[in-house]
C-alpha positions in Angstrom: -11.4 10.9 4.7 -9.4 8.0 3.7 -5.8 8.4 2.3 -5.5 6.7 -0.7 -1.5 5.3 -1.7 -1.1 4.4 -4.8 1.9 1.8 -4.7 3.7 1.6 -7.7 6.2 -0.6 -6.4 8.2 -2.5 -9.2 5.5 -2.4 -11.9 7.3 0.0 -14.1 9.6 -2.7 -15.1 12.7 -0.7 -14.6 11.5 1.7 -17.0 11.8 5.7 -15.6 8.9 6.9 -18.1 6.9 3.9 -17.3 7.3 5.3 -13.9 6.5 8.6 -14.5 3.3 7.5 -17.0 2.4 5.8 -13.3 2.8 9.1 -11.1 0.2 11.0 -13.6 -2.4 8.2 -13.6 -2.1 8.5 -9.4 -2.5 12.4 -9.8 -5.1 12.5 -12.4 -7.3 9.7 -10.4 -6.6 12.2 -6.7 -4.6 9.7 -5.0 -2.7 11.2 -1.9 0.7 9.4 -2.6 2.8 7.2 -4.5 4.9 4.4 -3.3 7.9 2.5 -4.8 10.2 -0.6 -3.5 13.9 -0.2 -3.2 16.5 -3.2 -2.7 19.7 -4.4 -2.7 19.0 -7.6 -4.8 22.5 -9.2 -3.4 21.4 -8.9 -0.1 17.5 -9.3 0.4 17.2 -11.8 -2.2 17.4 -15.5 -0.5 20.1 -17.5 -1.6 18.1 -20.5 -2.9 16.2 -18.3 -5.0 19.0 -16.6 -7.0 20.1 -18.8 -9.9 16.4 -20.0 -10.6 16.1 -19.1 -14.0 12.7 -17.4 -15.4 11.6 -16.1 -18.9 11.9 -12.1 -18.7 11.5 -9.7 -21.8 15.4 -9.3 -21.4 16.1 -12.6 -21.7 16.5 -16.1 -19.8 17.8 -14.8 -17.1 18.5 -15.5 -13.8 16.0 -14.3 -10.9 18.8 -12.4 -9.2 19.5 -10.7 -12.7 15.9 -10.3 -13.3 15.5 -8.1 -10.0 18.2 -6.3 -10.5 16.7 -5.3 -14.1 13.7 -3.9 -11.7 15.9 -1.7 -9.9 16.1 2.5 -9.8 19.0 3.8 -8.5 20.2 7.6 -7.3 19.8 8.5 -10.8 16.4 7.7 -11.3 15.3 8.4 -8.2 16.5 12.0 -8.0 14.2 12.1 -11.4 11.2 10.9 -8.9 12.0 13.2 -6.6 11.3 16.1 -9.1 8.7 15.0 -10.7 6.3 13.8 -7.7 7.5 17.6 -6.5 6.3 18.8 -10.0 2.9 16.9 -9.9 2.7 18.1 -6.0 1.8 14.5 -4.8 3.8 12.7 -1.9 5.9 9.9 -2.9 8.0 7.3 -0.6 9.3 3.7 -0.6 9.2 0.4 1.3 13.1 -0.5 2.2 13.8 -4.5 1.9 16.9 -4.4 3.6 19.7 -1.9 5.4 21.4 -0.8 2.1 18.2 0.6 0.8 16.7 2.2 3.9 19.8 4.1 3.9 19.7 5.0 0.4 15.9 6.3 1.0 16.9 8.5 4.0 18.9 10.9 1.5 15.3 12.2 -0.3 13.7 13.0 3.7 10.5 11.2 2.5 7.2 11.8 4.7 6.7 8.3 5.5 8.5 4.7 5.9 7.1 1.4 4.6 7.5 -2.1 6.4 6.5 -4.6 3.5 5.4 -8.0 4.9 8.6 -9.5 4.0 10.5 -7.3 6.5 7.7 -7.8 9.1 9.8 -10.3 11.2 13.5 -8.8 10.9 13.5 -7.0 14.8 16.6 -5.0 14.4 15.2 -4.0 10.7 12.3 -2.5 12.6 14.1 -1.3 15.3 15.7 0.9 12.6 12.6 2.2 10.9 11.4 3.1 14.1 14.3 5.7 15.4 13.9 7.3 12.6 10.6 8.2 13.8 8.8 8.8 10.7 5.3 7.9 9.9 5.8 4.2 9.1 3.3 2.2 7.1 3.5 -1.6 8.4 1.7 -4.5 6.5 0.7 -7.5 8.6 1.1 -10.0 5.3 2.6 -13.7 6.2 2.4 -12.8 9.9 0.6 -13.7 13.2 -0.8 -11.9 15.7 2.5 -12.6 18.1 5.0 -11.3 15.3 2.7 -8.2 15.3 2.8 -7.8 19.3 6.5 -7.6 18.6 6.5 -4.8 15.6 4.0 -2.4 17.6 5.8 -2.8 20.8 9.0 -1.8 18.9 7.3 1.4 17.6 5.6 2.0 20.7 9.3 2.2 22.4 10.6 4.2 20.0 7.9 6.5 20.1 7.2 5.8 16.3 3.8 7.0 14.8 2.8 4.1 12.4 -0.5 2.3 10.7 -0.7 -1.2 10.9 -1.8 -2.6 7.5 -4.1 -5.7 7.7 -3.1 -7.5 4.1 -2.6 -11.0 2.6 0.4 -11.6 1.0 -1.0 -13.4 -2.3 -0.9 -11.8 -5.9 -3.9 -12.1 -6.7 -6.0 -12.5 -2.9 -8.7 -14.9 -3.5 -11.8 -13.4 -1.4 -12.0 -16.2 1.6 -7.9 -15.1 1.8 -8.8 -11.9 3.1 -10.5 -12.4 6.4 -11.4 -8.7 6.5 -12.5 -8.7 10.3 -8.3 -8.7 11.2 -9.0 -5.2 10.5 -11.0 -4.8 13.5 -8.9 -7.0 15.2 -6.1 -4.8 14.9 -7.6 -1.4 15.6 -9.3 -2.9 19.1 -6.6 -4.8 20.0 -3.8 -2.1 19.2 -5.7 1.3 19.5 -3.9 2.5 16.7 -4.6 4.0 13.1 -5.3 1.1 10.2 -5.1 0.8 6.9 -5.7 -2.2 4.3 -3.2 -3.1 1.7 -4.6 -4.9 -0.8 -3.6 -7.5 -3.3 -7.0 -8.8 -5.3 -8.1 -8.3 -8.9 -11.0 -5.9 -7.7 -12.4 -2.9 -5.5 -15.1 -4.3 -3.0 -12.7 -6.0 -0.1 -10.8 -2.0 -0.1 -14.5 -0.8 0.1 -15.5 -2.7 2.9 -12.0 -2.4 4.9 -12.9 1.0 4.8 -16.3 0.7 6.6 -14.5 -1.7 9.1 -12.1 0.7 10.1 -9.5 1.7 7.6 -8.2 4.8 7.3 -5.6 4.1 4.6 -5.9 1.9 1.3 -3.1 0.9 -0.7 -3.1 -0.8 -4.1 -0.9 -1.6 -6.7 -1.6 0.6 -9.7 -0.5 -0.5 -13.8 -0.9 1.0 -16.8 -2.4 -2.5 -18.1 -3.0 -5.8 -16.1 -1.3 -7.8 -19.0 1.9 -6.2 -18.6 5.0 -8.1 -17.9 5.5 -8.4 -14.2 4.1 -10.3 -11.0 1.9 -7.7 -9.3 0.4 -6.4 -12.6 -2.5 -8.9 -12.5 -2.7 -7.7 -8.7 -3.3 -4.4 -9.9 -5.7 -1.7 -11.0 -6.1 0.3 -14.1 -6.9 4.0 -14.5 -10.8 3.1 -14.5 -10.5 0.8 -11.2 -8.3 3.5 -9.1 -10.5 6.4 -10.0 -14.0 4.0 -9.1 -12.1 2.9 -5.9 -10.8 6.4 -4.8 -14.4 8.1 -5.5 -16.2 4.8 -3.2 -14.2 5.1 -0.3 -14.3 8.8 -0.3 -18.5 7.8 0.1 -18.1 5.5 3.2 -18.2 7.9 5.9 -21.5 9.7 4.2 -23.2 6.3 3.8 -23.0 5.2 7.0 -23.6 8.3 9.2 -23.3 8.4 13.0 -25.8 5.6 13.7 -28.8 7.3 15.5 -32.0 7.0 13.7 -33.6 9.9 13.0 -36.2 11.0 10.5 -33.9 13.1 7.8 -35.9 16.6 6.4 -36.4 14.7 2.9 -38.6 12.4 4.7 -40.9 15.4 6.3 -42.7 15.9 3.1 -43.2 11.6 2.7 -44.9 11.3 6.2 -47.2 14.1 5.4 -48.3 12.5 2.3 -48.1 8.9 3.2 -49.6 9.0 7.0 -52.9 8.9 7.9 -52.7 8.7 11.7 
């Protein structure tokens, strides 16, 4: 069976009942989990990229400010806690930098998240690892050297954790994708895989499943013309409950390989052959 996470990430646009409008259309569509992003804006947003300024529905603000709009805090995330308790589905979040993986260690979440922008910070890895949790790692904006370095970290940490095969573009145009680094990782690696995906559609999580992955991940909204820079990257109620019910099918579909003649062909051969 493939675990389906529906990431939430930032697309509740700071709002806790947007949030919360986001947990139910995971539950009602039978996803497995729910995933947000938690950062210090001070510290994981890069210096050049702080006073650009960008239109925002509070305002002509600054990018800096315009994260920091994004962010939950203890307040809200205690309300998470109860609620995701409440609707008895998992939650957890990916932590961009130090402050926040500490903050997420107070709510003993089930699983860690490496987003691809952490992918390359060692001693940020290093400190996912000992804390040996489940750890969810996507591969975007990386090579095949940077991931030699992340699994041999978990690896010596004794760290159970999925790599994620996923392209870090909002929206993944299809010849992006390169859907065979799926295989790549599971034969090269001999670990779990996953696919997180960032395109406008459901066939490249349908096929990661038949090449391997155990775990999908896509960004969920309430509509793709919301405010906000993964919405267009994401999928409505009717996409997550098509995608969740086609992947569930892969495993049936393509069977164990050995050709055989199945019992609703017994009946055909009687009536069709003659010899």
């Amino acid at each position: 069976m493939v675990f389906f996470i529906a990431e939430i990430g930032i697309n509740h646009n700071g709002d806790i009942n947007i949030a919360k409008q986001l947990i139910d259309l995971a539950v009602e569509c039978s996803c497995d989990a729910v995933k947000f992003q938690k950062r210090n804006p001070d510290v994981c947003i890069p210096e050049s990229m702080k006073n650009h300024m960008r239109e925002t529905p509070w305002g002509y603000i600054s990018y800096l400010d315009y994260k920091k709009h994004l962010e939950f805090g203890e307040k809200e995330y205690d309300e998470i806690q109860k609620y995701c308790h409440k609707k008895h589905i998992d939650w957890f979040a990916s932590a961009w930098d130090f402050d926040s993986l500490e903050f997420l260690d107070r709510y003993d979440l089930p699983y860690n998240k490496i987003p691809s922008a952490m992918a390359t910070y060692q001693s940020f890895i290093d400190a996912v690892a000992k804390q040996g949790k489940k750890t969810f790692i996507s591969t975007g904006m990386c090579t095949i050297e940077n991931v030699d370095k992340i699994v041999k970290i978990f690896t010596l940490n004794n760290c159970p954790f999925v790599l994620n095969h996923c392209v870090s573009t909002y929206p993944a145009r299809y010849e992006e994708l390169n859907l065979n680094v799926i295989k790549t990782l599971k034969n090269r690696y001999g670990c779990e895989v996953g696919y997180s995906g960032h395109e406008g559609d459901l066939l490249p999580s349908i096929l990661a499943v038949c090449f391997g992955a155990k775990y999908i991940e896509r960004h969920i909204t309430l509509r793709r013309d919301m405010f906000g820079t993964d919405q267009a990257a994401s999928l409505e109620k009717r996409g997550i409950e098509l995608l969740v019910r086609d992947t569930q099918l892969v495993d049936v579909l393509l069977g164990d390989g050995e050709k055989r003649i199945v019992p609703g062909e017994e009946e055909i051969i009687k009536k069709q052959r003659y010899f």
